[in-house]
C-alpha positions as CSV (number, residue, x, y, z in Angstrom):
1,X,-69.5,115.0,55.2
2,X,-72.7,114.9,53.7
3,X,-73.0,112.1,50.4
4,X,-69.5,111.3,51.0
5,X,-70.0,108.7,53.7
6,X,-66.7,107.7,55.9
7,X,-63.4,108.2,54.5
8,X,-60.7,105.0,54.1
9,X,-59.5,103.8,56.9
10,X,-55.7,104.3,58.1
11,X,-55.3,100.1,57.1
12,X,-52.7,99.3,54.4
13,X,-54.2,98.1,50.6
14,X,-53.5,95.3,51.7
15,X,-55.0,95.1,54.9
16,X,-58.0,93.0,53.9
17,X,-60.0,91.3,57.3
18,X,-59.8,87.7,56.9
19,X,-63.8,88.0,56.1
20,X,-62.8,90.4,53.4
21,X,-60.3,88.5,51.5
22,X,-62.5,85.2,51.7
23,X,-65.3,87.3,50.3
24,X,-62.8,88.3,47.7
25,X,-62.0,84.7,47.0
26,X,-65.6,84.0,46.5
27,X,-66.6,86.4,44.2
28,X,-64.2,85.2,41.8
29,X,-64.9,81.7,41.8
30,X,-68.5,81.7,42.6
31,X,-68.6,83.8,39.4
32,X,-66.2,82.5,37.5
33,X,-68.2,79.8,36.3
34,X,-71.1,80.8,36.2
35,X,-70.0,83.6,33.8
36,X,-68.7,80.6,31.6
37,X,-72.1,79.4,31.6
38,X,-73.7,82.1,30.5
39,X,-70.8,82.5,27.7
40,X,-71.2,79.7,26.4
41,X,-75.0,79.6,26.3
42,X,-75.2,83.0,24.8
43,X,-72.9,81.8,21.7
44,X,-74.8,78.5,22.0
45,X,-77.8,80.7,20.7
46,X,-76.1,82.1,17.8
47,X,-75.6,78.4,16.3
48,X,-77.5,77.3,14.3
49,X,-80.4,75.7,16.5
50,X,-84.6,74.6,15.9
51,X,-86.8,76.5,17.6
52,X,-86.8,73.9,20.6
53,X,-83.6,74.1,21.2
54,X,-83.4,77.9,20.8
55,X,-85.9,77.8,23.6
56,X,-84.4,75.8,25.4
57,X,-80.7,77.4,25.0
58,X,-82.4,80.7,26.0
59,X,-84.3,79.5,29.3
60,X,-80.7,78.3,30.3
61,X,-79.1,81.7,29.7
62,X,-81.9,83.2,31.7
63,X,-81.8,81.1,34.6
64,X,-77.9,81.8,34.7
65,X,-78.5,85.6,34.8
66,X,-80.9,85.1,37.2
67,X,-78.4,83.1,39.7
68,X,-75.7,85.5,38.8
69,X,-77.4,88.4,40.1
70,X,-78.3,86.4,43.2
71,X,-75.2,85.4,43.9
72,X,-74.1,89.2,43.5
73,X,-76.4,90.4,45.7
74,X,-75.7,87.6,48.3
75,X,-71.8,88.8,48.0
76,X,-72.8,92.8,48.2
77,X,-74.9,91.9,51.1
78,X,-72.1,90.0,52.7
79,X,-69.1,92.3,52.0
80,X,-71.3,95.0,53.6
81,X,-71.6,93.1,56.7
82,X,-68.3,91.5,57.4
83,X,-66.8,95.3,56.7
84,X,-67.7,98.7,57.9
85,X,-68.8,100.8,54.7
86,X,-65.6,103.1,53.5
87,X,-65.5,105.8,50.8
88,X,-63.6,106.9,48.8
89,X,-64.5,110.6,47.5
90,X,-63.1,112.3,44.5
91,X,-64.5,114.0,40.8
92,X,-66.9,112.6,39.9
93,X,-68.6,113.1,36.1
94,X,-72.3,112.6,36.0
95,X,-72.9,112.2,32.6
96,X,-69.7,109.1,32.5
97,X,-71.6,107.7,35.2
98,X,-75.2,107.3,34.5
99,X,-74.1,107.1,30.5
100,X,-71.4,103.8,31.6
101,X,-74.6,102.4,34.0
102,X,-77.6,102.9,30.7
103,X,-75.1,101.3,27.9
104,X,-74.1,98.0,30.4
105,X,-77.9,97.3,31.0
106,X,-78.7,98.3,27.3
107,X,-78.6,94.9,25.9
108,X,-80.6,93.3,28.7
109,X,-83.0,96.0,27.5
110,X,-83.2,95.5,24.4
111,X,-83.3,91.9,24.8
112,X,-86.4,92.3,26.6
113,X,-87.9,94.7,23.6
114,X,-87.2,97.7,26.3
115,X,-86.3,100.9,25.8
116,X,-83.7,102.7,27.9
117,X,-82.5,106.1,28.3
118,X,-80.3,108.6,30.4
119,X,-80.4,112.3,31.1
120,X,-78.5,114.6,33.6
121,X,-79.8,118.1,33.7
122,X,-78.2,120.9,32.6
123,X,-77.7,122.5,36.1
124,X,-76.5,119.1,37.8
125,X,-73.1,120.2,37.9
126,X,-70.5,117.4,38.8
127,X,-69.9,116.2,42.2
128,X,-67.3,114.9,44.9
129,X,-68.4,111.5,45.6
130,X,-67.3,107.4,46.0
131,X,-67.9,107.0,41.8
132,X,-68.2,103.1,42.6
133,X,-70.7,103.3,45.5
134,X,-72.6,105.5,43.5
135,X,-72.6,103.4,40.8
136,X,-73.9,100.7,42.6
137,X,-76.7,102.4,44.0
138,X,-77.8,103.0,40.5
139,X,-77.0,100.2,38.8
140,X,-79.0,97.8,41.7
141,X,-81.9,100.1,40.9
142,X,-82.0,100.3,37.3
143,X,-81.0,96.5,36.7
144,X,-84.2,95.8,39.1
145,X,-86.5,98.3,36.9
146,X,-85.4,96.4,34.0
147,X,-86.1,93.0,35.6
148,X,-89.2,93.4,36.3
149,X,-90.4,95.7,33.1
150,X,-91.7,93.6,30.5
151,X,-92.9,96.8,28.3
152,X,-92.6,100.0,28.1
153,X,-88.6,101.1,28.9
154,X,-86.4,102.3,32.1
155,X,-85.4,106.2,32.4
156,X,-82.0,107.2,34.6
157,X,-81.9,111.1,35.3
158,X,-79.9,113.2,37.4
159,X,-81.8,116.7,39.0
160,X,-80.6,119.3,40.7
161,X,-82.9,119.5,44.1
162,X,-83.3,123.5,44.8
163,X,-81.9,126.6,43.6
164,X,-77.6,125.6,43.8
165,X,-75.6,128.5,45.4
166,X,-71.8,129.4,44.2
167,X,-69.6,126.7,45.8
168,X,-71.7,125.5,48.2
169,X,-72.4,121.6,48.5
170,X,-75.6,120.3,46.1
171,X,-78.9,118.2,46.8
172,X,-79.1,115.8,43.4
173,X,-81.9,113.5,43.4
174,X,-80.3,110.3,41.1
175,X,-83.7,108.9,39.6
176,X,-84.7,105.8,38.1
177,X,-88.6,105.6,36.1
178,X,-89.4,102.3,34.8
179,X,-93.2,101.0,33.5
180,X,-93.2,98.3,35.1
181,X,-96.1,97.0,37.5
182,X,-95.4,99.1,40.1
183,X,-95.0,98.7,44.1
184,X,-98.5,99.0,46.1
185,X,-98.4,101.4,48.8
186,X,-98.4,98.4,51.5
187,X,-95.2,97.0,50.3
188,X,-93.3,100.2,49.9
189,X,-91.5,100.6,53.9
190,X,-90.4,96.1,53.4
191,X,-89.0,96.0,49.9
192,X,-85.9,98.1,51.4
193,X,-85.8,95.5,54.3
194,X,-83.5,92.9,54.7
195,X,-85.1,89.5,53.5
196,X,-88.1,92.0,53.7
197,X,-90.9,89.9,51.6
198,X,-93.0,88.7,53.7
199,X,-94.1,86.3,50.6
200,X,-93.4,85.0,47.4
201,X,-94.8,87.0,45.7
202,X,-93.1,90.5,47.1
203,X,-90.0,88.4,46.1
204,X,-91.2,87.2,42.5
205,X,-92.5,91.0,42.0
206,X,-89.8,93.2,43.5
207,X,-86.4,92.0,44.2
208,X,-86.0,88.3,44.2
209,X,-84.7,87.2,47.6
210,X,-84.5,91.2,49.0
211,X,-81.0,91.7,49.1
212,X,-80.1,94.1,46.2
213,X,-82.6,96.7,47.9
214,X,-81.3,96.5,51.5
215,X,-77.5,97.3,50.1
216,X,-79.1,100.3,48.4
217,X,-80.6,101.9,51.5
218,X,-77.8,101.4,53.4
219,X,-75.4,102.6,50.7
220,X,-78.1,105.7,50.9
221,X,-77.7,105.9,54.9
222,X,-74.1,105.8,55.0
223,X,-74.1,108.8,52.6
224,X,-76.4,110.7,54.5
225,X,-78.9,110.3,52.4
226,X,-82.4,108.6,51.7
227,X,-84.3,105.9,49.0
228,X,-87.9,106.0,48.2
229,X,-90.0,104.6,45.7
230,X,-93.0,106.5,44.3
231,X,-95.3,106.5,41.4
232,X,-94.1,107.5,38.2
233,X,-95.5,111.2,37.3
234,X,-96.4,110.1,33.9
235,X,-98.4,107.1,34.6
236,X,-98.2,103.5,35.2
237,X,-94.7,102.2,37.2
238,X,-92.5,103.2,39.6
239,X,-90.1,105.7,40.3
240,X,-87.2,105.0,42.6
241,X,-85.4,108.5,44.2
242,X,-81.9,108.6,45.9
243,X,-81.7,111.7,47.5
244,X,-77.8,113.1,48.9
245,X,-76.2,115.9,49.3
246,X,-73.0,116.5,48.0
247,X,-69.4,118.9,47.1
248,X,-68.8,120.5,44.1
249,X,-66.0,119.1,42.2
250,X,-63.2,121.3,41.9
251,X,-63.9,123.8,39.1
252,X,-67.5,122.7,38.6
253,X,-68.9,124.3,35.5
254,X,-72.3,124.4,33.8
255,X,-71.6,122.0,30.9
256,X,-71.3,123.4,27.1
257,X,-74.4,124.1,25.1
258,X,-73.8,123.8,21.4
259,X,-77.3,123.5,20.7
260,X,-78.1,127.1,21.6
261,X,-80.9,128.7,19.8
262,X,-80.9,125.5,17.4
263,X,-84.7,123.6,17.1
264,X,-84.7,119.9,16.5
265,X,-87.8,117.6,15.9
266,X,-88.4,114.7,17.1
267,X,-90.5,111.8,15.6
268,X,-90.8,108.6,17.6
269,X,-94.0,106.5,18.7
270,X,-92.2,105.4,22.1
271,X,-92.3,108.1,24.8
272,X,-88.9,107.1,26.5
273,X,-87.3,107.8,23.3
274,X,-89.0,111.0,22.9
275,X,-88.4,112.0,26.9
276,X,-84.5,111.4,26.5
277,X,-83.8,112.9,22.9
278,X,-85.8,115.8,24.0
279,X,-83.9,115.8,27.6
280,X,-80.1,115.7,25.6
281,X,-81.5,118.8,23.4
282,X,-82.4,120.4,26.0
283,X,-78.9,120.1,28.3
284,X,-77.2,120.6,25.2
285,X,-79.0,124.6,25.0
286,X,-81.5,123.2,21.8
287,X,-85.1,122.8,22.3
288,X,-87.8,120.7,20.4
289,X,-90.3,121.6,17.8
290,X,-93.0,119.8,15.9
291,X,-91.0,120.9,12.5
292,X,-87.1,121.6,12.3
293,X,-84.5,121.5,9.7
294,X,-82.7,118.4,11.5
295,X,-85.3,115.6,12.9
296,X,-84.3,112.6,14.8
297,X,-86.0,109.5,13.1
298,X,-86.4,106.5,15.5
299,X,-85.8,103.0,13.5
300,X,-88.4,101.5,16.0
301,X,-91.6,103.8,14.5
302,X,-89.8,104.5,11.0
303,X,-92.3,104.0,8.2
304,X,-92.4,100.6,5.7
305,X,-90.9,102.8,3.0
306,X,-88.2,104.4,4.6
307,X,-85.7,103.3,3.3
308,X,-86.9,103.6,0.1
309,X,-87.5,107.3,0.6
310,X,-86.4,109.9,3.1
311,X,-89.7,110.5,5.3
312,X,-89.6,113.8,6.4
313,X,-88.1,117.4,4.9
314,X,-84.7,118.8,5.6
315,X,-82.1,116.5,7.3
316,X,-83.1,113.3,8.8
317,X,-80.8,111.4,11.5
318,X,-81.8,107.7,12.2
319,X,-81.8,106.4,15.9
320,X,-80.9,102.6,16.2
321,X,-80.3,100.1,18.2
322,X,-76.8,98.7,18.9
323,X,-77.9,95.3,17.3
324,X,-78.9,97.6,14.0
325,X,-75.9,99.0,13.1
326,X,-76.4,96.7,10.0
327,X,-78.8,99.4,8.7
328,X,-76.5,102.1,8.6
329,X,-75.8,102.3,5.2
330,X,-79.0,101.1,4.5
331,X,-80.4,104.3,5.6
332,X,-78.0,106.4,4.3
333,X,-78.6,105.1,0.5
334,X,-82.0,106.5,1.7
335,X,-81.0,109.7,2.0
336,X,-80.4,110.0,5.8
337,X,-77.5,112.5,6.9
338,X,-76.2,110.3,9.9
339,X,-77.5,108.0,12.5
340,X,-77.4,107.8,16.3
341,X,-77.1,104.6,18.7
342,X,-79.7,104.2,21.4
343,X,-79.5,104.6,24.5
344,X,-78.4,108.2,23.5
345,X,-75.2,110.1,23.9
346,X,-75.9,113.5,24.5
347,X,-71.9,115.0,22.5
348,X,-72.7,112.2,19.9
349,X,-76.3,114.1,19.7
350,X,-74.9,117.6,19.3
351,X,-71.8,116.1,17.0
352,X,-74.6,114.8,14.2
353,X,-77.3,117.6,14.7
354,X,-74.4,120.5,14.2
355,X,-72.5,118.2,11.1
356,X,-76.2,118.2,9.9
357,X,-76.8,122.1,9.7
358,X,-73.3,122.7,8.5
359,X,-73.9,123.0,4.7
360,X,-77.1,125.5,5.4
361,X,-74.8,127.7,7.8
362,X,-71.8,127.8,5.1
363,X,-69.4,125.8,7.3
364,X,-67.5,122.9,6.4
365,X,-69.4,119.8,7.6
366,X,-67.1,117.7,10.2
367,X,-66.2,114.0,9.1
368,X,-69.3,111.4,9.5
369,X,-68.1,110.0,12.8
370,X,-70.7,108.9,15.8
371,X,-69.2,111.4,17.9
372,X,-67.3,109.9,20.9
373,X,-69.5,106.7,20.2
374,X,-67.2,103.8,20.6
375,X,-70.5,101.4,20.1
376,X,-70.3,101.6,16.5
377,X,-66.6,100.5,15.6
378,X,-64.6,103.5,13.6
379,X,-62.3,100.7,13.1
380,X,-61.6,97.5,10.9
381,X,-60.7,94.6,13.5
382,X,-59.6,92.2,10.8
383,X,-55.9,91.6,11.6
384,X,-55.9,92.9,15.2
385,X,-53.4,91.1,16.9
386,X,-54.6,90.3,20.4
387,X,-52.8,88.5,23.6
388,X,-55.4,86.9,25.4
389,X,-54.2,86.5,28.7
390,X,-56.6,83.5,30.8
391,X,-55.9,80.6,33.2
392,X,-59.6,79.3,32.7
393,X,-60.4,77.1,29.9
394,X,-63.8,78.2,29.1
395,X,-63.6,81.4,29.3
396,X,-60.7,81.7,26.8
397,X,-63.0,79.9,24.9
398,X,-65.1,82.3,25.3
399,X,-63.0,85.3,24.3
400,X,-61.3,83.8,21.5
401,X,-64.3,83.2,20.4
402,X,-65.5,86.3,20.4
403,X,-62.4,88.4,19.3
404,X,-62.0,85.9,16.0
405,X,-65.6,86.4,15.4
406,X,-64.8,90.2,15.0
407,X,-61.5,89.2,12.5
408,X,-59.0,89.3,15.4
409,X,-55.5,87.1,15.5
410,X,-55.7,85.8,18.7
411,X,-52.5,84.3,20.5
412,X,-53.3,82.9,24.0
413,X,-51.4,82.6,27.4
414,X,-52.6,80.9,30.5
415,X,-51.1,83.2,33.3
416,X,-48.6,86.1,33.8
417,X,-45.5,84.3,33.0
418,X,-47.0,82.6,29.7
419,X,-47.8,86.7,28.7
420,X,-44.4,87.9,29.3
421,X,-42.3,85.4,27.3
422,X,-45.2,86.2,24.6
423,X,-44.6,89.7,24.4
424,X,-40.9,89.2,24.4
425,X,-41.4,87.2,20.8
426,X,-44.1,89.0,19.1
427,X,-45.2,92.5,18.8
428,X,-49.1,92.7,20.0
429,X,-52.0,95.6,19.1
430,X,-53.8,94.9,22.4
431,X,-54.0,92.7,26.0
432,X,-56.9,91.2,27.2
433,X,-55.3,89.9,30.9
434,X,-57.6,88.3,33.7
435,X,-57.1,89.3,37.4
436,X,-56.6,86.6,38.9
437,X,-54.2,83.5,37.4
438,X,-51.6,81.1,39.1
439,X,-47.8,81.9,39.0
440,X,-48.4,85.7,38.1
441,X,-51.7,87.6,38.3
442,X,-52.9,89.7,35.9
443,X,-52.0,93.4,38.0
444,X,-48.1,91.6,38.2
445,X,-47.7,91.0,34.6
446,X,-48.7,94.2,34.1
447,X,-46.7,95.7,36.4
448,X,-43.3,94.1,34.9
449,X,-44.4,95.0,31.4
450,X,-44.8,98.6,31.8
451,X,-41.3,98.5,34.0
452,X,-39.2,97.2,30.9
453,X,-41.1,99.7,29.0
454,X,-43.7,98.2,27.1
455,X,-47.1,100.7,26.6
456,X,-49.6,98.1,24.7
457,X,-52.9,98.8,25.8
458,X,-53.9,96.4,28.5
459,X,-57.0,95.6,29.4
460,X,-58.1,93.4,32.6
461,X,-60.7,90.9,32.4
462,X,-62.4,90.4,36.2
463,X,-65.6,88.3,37.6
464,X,-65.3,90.4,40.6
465,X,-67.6,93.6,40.4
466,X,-65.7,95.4,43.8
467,X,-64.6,98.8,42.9
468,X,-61.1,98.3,44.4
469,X,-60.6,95.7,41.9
470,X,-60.6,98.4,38.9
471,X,-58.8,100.4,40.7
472,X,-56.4,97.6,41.3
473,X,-56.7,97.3,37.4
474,X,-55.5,101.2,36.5
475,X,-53.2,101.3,39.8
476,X,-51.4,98.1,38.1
477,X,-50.9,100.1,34.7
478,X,-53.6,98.5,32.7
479,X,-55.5,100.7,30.2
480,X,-59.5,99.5,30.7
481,X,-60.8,96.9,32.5
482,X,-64.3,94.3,31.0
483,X,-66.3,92.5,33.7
484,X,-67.0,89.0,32.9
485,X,-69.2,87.6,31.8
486,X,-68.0,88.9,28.2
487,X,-70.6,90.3,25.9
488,X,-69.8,91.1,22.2
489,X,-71.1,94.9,22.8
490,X,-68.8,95.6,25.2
491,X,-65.6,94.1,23.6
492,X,-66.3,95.6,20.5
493,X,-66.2,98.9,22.3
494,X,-63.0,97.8,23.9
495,X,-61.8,96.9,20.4
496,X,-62.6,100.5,19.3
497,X,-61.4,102.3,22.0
498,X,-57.9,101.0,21.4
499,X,-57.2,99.7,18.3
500,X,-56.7,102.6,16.5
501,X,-53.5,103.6,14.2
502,X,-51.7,105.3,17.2
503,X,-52.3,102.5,19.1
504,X,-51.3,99.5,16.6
505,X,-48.4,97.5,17.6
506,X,-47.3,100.1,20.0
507,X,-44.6,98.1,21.6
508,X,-41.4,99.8,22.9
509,X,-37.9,97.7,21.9
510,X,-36.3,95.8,25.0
């Protein structure tokens, strides 16, 4: 059952080993408060501060991340040996996948002054495959590649390995590039080694304590497959290859290619930029030129006077940065036709290049939209109502926070119970609802809500990063789920996902 690994065991859902259930238990409140931490010291940093206590507000933060991800890998690395490894195959879409695992590390990134990018080629057709192990594979790799860049960017592709044959299973090689400093050929067979680093400085250049490595190789194993690192092709770095092989997914088809026939340039000083635009024309049937009538302008290597003037002939679409989306209409006083948010979307790409070339091929151009782009909101929040369902203090302090800062009216509960009697005396646009509470949990709330009929949009809040938590989450009735700790990205997506006019106030009479 090649990529696949074992299948889930005969054992009920709620069948957990003693092991497993206290590993549970740990998870949440090992991070728990550490995700307050970081929270609080991220909105800490948006105060008002000197430049000494900026510094020193952002050294905090840091270290917090950095015992955060140690204490996840600690937890993987446990979980994996207190349980045999199960799977649990099904659909899988590439592009959601590799596109969901880019945008969550984006604002480390960018933080970092990274770039970071996706592709999945055009004859990678999707697969049959455990989405959340898969997920993790990539998402241990790329969040190391980022780590441990400091210039430069991180590239996430998906390759068909061979020539693929009608129905049979597919070799994909899941890749991440990054420019870091690399990994010298004598370190390459420990860094996948259990507390492998024979040093300190193996651990401060590759993988901190060696753990988040070791759960990728045998995450690779189990699926029959294998993890190397390499060189990176194009020069300096490293380049880390899961290999697998794996099913089709029922009715597996080469994806659409709106971009047939259609050139688009290109004009960016970063190479990563240039790499992935050019990889998204190409998958959508487009290909680059040096001169087009739609050109993608990157913000980061946009001339002084842009704004001031559009910089290049024919139709000019702006590439920015999620934290720039304060330039929009900047640029399009300038004369720019659209814009596009980095890392890129390859629908959101086609959307703007095609609503671009619509006046000159005598069709009606579409509405200006960013495609399915929920990163830049289509929405006004001012008004929202929101339930904010959370049992710990600081992180509803966090989360109100947040949601007011984005013109929400925030009403809170402190556990299940609390959220019910809520809902019975006032008429909500959306839920945020943590997992885990006293009294009532967030899944059991749920779960007596939708009973008497009630469809608002829920969505969970959870510290723990196990995939049969989200599914826990969706299995409960809930809509989406955020993992903690909260970033004002990712809610603002949430926000624009699902508050939208079908979905205000969509509360069904008791």
């Amino acid at each position: 059952m090649s990529g696949l690994g074992a299948g889930p065991s005969d054992a009920p859902a709620d069948g957990a080993s003693p092991e497993q259930q206290f590993l549970r238990l740990m998870s949440h409140e090992m991070r728990t408060p550490l995700n307050g931490v970081i929270g609080m010291l991220g909105l800490l940093s948006r105060t008002r501060l000197d430049g000494a206590q900026r510094a020193y507000a952002e050294a905090a933060q840091k270290s917090a991340e950095h015992l955060l991800g140690l204490v996840n890998d600690l937890l993987d690395y446990a979980r994996l040996e207190a349980e045999a490894l199960e799977f649990d195959p099904a659909p899988v879409d590439l592009e959601g996948l590799v596109r969901g695992v880019a945008e969550l590390l984006s604002p480390r990134a960018h933080d970092k002054g990274l770039e970071i990018v996706w592709s999945v080629a055009a004859d990678a057709l999707d697969i049959v495959a455990d989405e959340g192990r898969l997920r993790q594979i990539l998402f241990n790799l790329a969040g190391n590649a980022v780590k441990f860049t400091d210039r430069g960017g991180v590239r996430l592709a998906v390759e068909a390995v061979g020539e693929p044959r009608d129905g049979a299973p597919v070799r994909l090689a899941f890749i991440v590039d990054d420019t870091g400093p690399g990994v010298p050929q004598e370190a390459r067979s420990r860094i996948f080694e259990e507390f492998g680093h024979a040093d300190a400085s193996d651990a401060a250049r590759f993988d901190g304590a060696g753990l988040g490595l070791a759960v990728v190789r045998r995450l690779a194993r189990a699926m029959e497959g294998a993890v190397v690192v390499e060189d990176r092709p194009e020069g300096a770095g490293a380049r880390f290859r899961f290999e697998a092989v794996f099913p089709l997914a029922p009715g597996a088809t080469p994806r659409a290619q709106p971009l047939a026939k259609l050139a688009v340039a290109i004009r960016t000083p970063d190479p990563f930029v240039r790499r992935a635009a050019a990889d998204q024309i190409e998958a959508s049937g487009g290909r680059v030129a040096r001169q087009a009538q739609v050109t993608l302008v990157d913000h980061a290597g946009a001339d002084e006077g842009a704004l001031a003037a559009k910089p290049v002939q024919g139709q000019s679409i702006i590439l920015l940065r999620p934290n720039e989306r304060d330039l929009i209409s900047r640029y399009r006083a300038a004369g720019f036709c659209g814009y596009l948010i980095k890392p890129l979307r390859r629908a959101s790409l086609s959307e703007q290049v095609l609503g671009a070339l619509a006046p000159r091929r005598g069709v009606a151009a579409p509405p200006v939209r960013s495609g399915d782009d929920d990163r830049v909101a289509h929405v006004a929040f001012k008004g929202v109502r929101v339930l904010l369902v959370e049992d710990n203090p600081v992180g509803a302090l966090l989360a109100r926070t947040l949601l007011r800062r984005e013109g929400c009216v925030v009403q809170t509960a402190a556990d299940g119970h609390e959220a019910l009697e809520a809902m019975k005396a006032a008429r909500f646009d959306l839920v945020f609802m943590d997992m885990r509470m006293p009294r009532l949990d967030g899944p059991g709330a749920t779960r007596a809500l939708r009973a008497r009929g009630d469809q608002t949009p829920i969505i969970a809040l959870t510290a723990n990063a196990f995939a049969e938590d989200r599914a826990a989450c969706l299995a409960a009735g809930m809509d989406d789920h955020l993992s903690k700790p909260l970033e004002a990205d990712a809610l603002r997506s949430a926000l624009a996902r699902w508050t939208n006019g079908a979905n205000r106030a969509k509360v069904a009479a008791s």
